[in-house]
C-alpha positions in Angstrom: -47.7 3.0 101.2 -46.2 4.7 98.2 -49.2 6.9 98.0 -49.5 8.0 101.4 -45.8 8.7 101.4 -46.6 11.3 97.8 -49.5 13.2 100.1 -47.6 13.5 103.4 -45.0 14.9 101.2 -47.3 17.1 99.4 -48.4 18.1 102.9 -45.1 18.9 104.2 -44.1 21.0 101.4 -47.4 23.3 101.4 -46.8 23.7 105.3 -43.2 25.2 103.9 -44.3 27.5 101.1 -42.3 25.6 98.8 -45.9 24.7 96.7 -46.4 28.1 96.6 -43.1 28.9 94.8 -43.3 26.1 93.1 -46.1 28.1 91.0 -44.3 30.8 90.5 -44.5 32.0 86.5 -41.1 33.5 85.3 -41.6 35.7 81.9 -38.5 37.2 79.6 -38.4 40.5 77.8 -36.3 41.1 74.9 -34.5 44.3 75.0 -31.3 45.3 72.5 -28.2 46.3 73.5 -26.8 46.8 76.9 -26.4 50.6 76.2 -29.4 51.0 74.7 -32.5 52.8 76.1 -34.3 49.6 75.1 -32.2 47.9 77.7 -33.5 49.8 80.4 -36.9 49.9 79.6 -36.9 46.0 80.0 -34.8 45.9 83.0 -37.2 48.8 84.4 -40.2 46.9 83.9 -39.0 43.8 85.5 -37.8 45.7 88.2 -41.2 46.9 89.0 -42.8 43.5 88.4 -40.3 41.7 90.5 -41.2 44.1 94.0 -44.5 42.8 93.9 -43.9 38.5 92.8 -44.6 37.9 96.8 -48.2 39.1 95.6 -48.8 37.7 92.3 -46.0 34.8 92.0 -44.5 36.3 88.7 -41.1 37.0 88.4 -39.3 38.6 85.1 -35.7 38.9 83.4 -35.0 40.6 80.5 -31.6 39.8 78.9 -30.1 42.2 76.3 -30.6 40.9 72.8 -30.5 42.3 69.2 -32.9 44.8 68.9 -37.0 45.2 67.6 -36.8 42.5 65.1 -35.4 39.8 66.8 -37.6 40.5 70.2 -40.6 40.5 67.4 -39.3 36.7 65.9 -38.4 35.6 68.8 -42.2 36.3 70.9 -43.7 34.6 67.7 -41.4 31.7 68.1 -42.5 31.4 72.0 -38.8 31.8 73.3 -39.9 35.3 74.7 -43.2 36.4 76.1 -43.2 40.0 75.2 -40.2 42.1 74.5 -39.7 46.0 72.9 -39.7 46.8 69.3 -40.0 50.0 67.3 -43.3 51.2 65.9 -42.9 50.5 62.1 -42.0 47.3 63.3 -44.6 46.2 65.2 -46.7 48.0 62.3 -45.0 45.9 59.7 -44.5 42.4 61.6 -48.5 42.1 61.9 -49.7 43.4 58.9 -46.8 41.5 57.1 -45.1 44.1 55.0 -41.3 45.2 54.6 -39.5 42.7 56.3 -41.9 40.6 57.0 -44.0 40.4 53.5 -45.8 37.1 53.6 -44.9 35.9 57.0 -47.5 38.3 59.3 -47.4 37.9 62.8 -51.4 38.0 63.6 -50.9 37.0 66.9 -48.5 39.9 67.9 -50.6 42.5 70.7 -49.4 45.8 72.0 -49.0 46.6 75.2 -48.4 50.0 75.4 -45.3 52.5 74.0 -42.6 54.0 75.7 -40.7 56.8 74.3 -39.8 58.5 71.2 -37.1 57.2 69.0 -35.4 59.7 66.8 -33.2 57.9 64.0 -29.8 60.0 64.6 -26.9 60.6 62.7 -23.7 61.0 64.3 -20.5 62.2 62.5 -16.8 62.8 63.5 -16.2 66.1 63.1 -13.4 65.7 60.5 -15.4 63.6 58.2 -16.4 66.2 56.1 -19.9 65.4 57.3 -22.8 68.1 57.1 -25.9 66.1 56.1 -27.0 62.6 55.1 -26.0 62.9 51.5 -22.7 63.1 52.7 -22.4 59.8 54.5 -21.9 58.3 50.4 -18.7 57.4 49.8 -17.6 57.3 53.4 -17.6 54.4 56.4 -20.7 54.0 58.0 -22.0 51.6 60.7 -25.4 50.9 59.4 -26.4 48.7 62.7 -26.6 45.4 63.5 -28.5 42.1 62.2 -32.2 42.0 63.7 -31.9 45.4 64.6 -34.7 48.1 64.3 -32.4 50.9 63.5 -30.7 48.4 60.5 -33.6 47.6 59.1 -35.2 51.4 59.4 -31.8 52.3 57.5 -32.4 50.0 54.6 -35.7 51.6 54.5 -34.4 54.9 54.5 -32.0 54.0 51.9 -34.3 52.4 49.8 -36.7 55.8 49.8 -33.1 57.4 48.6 -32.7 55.4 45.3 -29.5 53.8 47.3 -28.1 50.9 48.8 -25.0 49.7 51.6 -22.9 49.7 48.1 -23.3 53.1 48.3 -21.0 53.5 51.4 -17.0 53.3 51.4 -17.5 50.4 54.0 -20.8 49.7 55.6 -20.3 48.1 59.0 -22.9 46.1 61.4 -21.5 46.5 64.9 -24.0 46.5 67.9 -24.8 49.6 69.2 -22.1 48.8 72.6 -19.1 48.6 69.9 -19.9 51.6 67.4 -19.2 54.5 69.4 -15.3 53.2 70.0 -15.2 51.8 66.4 -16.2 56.0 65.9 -13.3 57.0 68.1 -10.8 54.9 67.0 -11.4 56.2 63.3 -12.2 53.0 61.9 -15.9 54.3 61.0 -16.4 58.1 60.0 -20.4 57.8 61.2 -22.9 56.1 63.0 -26.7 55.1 63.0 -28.5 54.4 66.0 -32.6 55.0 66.2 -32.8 55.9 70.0 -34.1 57.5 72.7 -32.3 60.5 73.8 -30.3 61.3 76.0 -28.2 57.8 75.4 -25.1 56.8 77.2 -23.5 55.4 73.5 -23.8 58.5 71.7 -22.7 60.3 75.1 -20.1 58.5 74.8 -18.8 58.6 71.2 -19.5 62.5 71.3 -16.9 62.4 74.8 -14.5 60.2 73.2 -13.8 62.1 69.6 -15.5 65.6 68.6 -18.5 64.2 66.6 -21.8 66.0 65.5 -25.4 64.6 65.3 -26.3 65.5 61.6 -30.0 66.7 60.3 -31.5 63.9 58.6 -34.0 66.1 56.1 -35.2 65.9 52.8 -37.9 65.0 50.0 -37.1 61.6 50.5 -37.5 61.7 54.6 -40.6 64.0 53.6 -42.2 61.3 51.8 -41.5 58.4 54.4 -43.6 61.0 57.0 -46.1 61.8 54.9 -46.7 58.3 53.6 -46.4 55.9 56.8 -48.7 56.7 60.1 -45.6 55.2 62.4 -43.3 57.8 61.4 -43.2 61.4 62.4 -40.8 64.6 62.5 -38.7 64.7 65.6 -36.3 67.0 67.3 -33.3 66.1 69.1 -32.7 68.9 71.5 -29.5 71.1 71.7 -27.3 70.6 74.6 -27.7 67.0 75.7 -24.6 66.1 74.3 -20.9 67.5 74.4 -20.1 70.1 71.6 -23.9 69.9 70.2 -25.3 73.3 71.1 -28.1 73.5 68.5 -31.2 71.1 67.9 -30.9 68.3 65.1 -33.8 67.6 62.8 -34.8 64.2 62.3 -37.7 61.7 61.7 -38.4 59.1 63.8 -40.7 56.3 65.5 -41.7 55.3 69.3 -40.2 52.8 71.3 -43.5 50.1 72.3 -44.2 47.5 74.0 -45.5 43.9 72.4 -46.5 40.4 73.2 -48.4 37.7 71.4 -51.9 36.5 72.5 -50.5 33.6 73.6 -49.8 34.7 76.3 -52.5 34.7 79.1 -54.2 37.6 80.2 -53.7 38.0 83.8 -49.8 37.5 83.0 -50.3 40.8 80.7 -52.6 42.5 83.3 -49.8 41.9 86.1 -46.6 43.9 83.9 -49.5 46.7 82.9 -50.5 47.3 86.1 -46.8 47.4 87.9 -45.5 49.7 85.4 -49.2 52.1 85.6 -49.4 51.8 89.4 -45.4 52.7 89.9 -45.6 55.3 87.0 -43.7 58.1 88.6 -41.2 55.4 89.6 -41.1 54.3 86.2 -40.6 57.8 84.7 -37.5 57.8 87.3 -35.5 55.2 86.1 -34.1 56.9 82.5 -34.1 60.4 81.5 -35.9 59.5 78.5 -39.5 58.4 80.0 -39.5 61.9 82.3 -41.8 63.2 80.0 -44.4 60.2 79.4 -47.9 60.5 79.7 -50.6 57.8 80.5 -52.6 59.0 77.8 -49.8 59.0 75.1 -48.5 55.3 76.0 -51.8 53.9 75.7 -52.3 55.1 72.0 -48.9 56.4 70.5 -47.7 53.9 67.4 -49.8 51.4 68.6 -50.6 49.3 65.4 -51.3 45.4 66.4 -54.5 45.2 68.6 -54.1 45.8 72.2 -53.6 42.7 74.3 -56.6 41.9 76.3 -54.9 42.2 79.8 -53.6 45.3 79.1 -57.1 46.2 77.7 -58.8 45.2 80.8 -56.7 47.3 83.0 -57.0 50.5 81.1 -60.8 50.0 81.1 -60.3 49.4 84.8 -58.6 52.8 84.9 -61.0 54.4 82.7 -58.8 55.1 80.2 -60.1 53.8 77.4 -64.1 52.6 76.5 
């Protein structure tokens, strides 16, 4: 009796659709920090994905977390199936260098990258503040814990002979709480390694007259010249308030990683809604407007590609 009870009541519930959502998969992206362009490059994706789960039964979140290294731990640990991480750190995470010496993550795939990510400088006006070499001695928030931007700081500092001891006061607030800290006077400058234009630096350059400040150099020289994921950027004049004239900078590109854990088809499904709703995608943050298919498929892509994203751009003929 007990049996046939289970199989009517298997029955009923595939007669209701409830078997059917029953399978559906549910995947998390890690992001950073709500006003962060990383943010919205998660939220995007799962946006797209999540129009089409009637179709292929996947649905997606991505919650705001701390930033490229702690999306890369946290996929390697299995508490997130893909998430976004800058390009030296996807670079350094598989082939276990920097940060990572000793403990490489050979199961960490790309996906595909987003956009550029100049690191940027920004200074209150009354700091005294012309270049990096002035930022010694004064009250800087080098980033957050787990963050890309921290951790491509300490690089930069290192390539500088120098160290956090180096600062007055070197802070680690979140990229949501450093543009106030900024305005209230209780830091003279910020870091942030982002895509431009970004609400946080809108928003400190609104609240107090602050600069973005050329980060140049032998030392920066060097970096570029020496590492394939970095490259000379440009953040143009005019994006934000009392900033007329471009900024010179280095900098690295947003991307977009999983592990090979997870299956292929789950890969193929995000690829495809992002590729097949690309002008949408562009859309959804000033930032991607200029993207290309060609450029996201190869730019600072250092781990191996994952194989559902390699089947689809096959499929497109994109790639041999």
């Amino acid at each position: 009796m007990n049996i046939i009870t289970k199989a009517a009541f298997a029955a009923a519930l595939a007669c209701t659709g409830t078997v059917a959502a029953a399978q559906e998969r549910f995947i998390t992206i890690g992001t950073g920090g709500q006003t962060g362009v990383y943010f919205v490059v998660g939220q995007s994706i799962c946006r797209l994905v999540n129009r089409g789960t009637a179709d292929h039964n996947l649905k997606c979140t991505a919650p705001s977390t701390g930033g490229s290294i702690a999306n890369i731990n946290a996929i390697k640990a299995g508490d997130m199936d893909m998430g976004v991480a800058q390009s030296d750190w996807q670079y350094h995470a598989y082939n276990g260098s920097s940060q990572f010496e000793g403990d490489a993550f050979d199961k960490l795939r790309a996906v595909f990258s987003v956009h550029g990510e100049p690191f940027t400088v920004v200074a209150r006006a009354d700091a005294g503040i012309e270049n990096f070499d002035d930022l010694f001695g004064k009250r800087v928030n080098v980033g957050n814990p787990g963050s890309g931007q921290r951790a491509t700081m300490d690089v930069v500092l290192g390539a500088m002979g120098k160290s956090d001891g180096d600062f007055a006061l070197a802070s680690e607030l979140k990229p949501a709480e450093q543009s106030a800290a900024l305005g209230d006077n209780k830091v003279d400058a910020i870091i942030y390694t982002v895509g431009h234009p970004n609400g946080s630096i809108q928003e400190a350059t609104s609240t107090v007259d602050a600069r973005l400040v050329n980060v140049t150099g032998d030392a920066i020289d060097t970096l570029v010249n020496d590492n394939p994921y970095y490259a000379k950027a440009t953040i143009p004049g005019g994006l934000y308030k009392g900033n007329d004239d471009d900024v010179t900078t280095f900098g690295v590109k947003a991307t977009f990683v999983t592990s090979s854990d997870v299956p292929d088809d789950v890969v193929y499904t995000v690829v495809s809604a992002v590729f097949e709703n690309f002008d949408r995608f562009k859309g959804l943050h000033p930032a991607f407007a200029n993207l290309t298919e060609e450029e996201m498929i190869s730019g600072g892509l250092s781990a191996p590609l994952h194989p559902g994203a390699e089947k689809y751009y096959k499929e497109r003929g994109w790639i041999e």
